[in-house]
C-alpha positions in Angstrom: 93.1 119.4 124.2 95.8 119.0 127.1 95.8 120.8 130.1 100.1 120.1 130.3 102.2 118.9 127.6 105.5 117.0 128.3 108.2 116.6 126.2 109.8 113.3 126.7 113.1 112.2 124.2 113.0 109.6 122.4 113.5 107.4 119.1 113.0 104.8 116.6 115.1 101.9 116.1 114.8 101.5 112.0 118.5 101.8 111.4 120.9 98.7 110.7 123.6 100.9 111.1 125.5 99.8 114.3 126.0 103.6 115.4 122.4 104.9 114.7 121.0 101.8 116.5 123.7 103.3 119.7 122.1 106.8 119.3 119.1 105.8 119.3 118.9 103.6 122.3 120.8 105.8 124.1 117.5 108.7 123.5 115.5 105.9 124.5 117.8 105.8 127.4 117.1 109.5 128.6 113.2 109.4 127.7 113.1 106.4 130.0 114.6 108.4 132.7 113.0 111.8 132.1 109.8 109.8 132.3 110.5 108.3 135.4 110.6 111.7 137.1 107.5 113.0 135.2 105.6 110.3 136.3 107.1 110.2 139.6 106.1 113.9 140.1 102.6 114.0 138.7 101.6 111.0 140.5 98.9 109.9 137.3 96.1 107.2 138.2 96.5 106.1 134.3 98.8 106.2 131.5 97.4 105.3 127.8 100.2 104.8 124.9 99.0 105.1 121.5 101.8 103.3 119.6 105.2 104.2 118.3 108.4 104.5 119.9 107.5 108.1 121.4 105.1 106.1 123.9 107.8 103.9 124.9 109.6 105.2 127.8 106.4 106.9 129.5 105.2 103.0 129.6 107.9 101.6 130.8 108.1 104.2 133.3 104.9 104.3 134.2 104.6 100.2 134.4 108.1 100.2 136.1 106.6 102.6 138.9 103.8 100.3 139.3 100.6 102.7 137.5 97.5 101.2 135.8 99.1 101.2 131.8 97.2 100.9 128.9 98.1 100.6 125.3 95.9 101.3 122.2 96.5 100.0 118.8 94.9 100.8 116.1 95.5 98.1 113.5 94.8 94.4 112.4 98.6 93.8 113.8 100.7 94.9 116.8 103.1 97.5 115.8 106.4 97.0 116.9 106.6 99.0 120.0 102.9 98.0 121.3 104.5 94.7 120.7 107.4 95.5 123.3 105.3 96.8 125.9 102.0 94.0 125.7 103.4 92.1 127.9 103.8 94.9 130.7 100.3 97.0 130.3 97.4 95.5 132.1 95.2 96.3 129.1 95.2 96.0 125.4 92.9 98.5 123.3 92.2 97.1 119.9 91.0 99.5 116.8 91.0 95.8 114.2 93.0 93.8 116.6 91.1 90.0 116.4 89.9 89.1 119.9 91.8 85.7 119.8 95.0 88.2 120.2 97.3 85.5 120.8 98.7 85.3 124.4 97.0 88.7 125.2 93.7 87.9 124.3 92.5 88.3 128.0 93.6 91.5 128.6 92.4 93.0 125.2 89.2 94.7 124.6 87.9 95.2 120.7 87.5 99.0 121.5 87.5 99.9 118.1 89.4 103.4 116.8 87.5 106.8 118.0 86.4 108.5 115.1 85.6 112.4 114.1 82.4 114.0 114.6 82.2 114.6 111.7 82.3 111.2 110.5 79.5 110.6 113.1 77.3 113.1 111.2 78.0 111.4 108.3 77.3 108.1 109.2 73.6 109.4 109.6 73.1 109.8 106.0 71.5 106.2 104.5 73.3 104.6 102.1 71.6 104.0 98.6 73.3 102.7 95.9 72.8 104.4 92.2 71.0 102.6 90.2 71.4 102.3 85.9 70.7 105.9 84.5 71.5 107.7 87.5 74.9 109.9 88.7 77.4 107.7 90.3 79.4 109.0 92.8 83.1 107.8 92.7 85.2 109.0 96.3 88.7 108.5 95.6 91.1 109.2 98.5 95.3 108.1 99.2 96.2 110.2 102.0 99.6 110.5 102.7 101.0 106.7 101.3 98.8 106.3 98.0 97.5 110.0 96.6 99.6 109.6 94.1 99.1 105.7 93.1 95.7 106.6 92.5 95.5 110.2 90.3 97.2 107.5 87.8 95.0 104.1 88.0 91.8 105.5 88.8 91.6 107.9 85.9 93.2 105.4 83.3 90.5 102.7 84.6 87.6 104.7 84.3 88.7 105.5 80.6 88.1 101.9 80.1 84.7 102.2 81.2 81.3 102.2 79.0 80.1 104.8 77.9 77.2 104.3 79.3 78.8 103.9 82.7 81.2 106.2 82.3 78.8 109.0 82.4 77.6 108.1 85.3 80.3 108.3 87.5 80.4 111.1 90.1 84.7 111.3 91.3 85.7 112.5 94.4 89.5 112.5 94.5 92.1 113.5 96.8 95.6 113.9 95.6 98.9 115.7 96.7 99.8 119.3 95.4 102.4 117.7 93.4 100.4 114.9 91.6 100.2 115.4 87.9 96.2 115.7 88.3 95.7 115.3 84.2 96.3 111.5 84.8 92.4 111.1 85.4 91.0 112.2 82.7 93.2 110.1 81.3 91.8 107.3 83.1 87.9 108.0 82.3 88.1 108.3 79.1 88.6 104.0 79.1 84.8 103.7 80.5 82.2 102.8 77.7 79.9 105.5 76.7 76.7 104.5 78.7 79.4 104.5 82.1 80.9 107.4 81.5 77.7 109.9 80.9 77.0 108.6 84.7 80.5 110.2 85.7 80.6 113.2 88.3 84.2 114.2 89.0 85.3 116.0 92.7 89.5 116.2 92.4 92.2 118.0 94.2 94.4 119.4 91.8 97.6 121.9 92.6 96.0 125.8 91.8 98.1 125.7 88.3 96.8 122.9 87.3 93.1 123.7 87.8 92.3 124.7 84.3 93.9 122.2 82.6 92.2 119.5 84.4 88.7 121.2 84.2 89.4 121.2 80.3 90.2 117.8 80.0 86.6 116.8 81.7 85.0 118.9 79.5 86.5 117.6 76.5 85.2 114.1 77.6 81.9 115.7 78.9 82.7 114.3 82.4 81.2 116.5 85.5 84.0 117.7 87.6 84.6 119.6 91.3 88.4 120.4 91.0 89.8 122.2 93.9 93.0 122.4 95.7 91.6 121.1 99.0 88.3 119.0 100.2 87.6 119.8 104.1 84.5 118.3 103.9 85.7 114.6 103.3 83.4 112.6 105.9 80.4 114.1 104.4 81.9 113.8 100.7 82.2 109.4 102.2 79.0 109.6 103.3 77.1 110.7 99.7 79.5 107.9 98.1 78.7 105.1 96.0 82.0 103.8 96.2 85.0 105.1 97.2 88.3 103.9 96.0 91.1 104.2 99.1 94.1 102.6 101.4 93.7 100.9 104.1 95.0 102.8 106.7 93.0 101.7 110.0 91.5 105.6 110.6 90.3 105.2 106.9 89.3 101.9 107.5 87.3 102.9 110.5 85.6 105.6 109.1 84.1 103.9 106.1 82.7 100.7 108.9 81.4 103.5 111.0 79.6 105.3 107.6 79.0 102.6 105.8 80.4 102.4 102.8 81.4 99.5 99.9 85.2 100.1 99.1 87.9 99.0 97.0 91.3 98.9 99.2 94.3 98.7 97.6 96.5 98.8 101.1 100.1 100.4 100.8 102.7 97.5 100.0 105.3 99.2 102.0 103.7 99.7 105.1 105.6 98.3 108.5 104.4 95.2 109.5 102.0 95.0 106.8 99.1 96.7 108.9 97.4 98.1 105.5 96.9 94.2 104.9 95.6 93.7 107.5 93.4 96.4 108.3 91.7 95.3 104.7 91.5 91.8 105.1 89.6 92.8 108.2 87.1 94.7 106.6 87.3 92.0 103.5 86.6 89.0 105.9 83.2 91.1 107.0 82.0 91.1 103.6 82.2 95.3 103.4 85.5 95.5 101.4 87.4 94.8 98.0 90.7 93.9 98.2 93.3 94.3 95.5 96.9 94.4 95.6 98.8 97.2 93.8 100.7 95.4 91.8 97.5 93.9 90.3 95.8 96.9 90.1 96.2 97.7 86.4 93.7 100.3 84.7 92.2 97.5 82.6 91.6 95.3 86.4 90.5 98.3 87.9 88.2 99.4 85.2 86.4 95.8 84.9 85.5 96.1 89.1 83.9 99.9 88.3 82.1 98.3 85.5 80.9 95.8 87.4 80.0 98.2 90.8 77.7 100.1 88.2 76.0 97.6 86.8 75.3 95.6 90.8 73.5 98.3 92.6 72.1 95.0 94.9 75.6 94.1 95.7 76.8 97.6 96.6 74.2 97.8 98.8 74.9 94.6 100.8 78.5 95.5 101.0 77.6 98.6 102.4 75.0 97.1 105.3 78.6 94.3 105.7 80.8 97.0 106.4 78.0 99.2 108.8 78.0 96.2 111.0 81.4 96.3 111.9 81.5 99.7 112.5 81.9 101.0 115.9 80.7 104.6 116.4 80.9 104.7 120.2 84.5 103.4 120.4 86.2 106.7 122.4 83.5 106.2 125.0 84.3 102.6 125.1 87.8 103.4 125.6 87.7 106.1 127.9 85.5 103.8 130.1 88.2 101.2 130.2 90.9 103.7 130.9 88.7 104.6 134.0 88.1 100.8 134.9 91.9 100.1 134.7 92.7 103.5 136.9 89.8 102.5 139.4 91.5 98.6 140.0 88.9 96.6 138.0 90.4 94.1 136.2 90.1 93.5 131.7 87.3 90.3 132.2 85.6 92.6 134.8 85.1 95.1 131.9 84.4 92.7 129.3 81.4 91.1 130.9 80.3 94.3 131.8 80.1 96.0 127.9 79.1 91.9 127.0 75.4 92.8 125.1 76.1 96.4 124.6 77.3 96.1 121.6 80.4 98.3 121.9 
């Protein structure tokens, strides 16, 4: 937590309309200037922007004034305001930025994203993939861009499923309140027989929907954990088979620093196309699926469960692919270049310096 907060105006430029696009850089305008006194007053050794046009004016400011200025970003891509300031920071801290960054690569440092205690704990838990016979354990997770994508292709897909395989599967599944939640048993019932006896089913569901949704496993004699809310999901990743998500670059990073095989099915309207990105990343590794959304039917999506529960071998190499490019420690690494970049050391000074840690 803070010692001090500042407030400090500003906006986004995602209008075309002529007048918003005035208004808007005209906040930008008085940020830049409030900032300019904030920083002029508390005299910092080192200012770190974390993307978005909110961190815009404190950099220029702070870069303007001549202080040490540092910018994270936690995707594959530049975002549009890490873009803008790049060129003025004397540091560049990448979550999944490539280290040939273009005409920055000297000044960035792979620093990786920090990542929750929690998901620290979890990543301590081994990873051992379920083998034929045996409870399958299914995480299945939107967040805020895709909850509702997936409580209606998981479910239909999973209906598609053996019966054999079916059975086995063990759901976690995070939706919105407002999601119809009766789209996933939908879904399982598509598994074969042998798949879907292996089925165990953990799904958010609104309160008045509970019942209903418990009933509809039961009719298909699927498992199921239905609650409103999961505050345990790290640990939930961590006993997972497979999980099923986006490809934001915190989700992303938490299943390299667990360890985890995954299906990503980034979100198609994301800016700049960083849910791409942060899954071809992972892809490239060898510790990710990729599929599109538009070629995500049930029928697709079913034949990749199928095959997940019949390749416990494969799981497990995916798994070991994505561990690798996890990196656990990265808010030490980060903090430690904040403190290199306020003490005068330079970005190649750093790097040979962490070279062998294996940051």
């Amino acid at each position: 937590p803070a010692d001090e907060i500042h407030v400090v105006p500003s906006a986004t430029i995602g209008s075309k309309n002529p007048i918003s696009v005035a208004g808007s850089l005209w906040k930008l305008w008085v940020g830049l200037r409030a900032a300019r006194r904030l920083v002029a007053k508390l005299k910092p050794v080192a200012v770190v922007g974390f993307g978005g046009y909110p961190t815009v004016p404190p950099l220029l400011a702070s870069t303007g004034l001549g202080v040490p200025s540092i910018i994270h970003e936690q995707n594959a891509v530049m975002g549009r305001a890490n873009k803008a300031l790049a060129g003025r920071v004397k540091a560049i801290a990448g979550g999944f930025l490539p280290p040939a960054n273009g005409q920055y690569s000297d000044k960035t440092v792979a620093t990786g994203n920090p990542v929750r205690p929690a998901v620290l704990a979890a990543s301590e838990i081994p990873y051992t993939a379920s083998q034929t016979g045996e409870p399958f354990q299914l995480v299945v997770f939107g967040g805020s861009q895709g909850a509702q994508f997936f409580s209606s292709a998981v479910p239909a897909a999973i209906c598609l499923l053996k019966d054999e395989q079916r059975k086995r599967i063990v759901v976690t599944q995070q939706a919105r309140p407002e999601d119809k939640s009766s789209a996933v048993p939908a879904a399982i019932c598509l598994l074969k027989d042998e798949q879907r006896k292996r089925i165990v089913v953990t799904q958010q569901a609104r309160p008045e929907d509970k019942d209903s949704v418990i009933a509809s496993y039961q009719k298909l004699g699927v498992k199921a954990d239905v609650s409103p809310f999961f505050g345990d999901m790290a640990s939930r990743i961590g006993e997972a088979d497979l999980v099923i998500s986006r490809s934001g670059a915190s989700t992303v990073s938490e299943l390299s620093v667990i360890g985890r095989p995954s299906i990503l099915v980034p979100y198609p309207h994301a800016l700049d196309h960083d849910q791409a990105a942060n899954a071809a990343a992972l892809s490239a590794a060898g510790g990710a699926s990729v599929i599109k959304q538009a070629e995500l039917s049930p029928q697709k999506l079913s034949g990749l469960l199928s095959s997940a529960l019949a390749e416990p071998e494969r799981l497990s190499a995916t798994a070991a692919a994505a561990k690798a490019t996890g990196k656990p420690h990265a808010a030490d690494v980060l903090a430690d270049l904040v403190e290199a970049i306020a003490s005068g050391r330079s970005v190649q000074e750093f790097k040979k310096n962490i070279e062998g840690v294996g940051a």
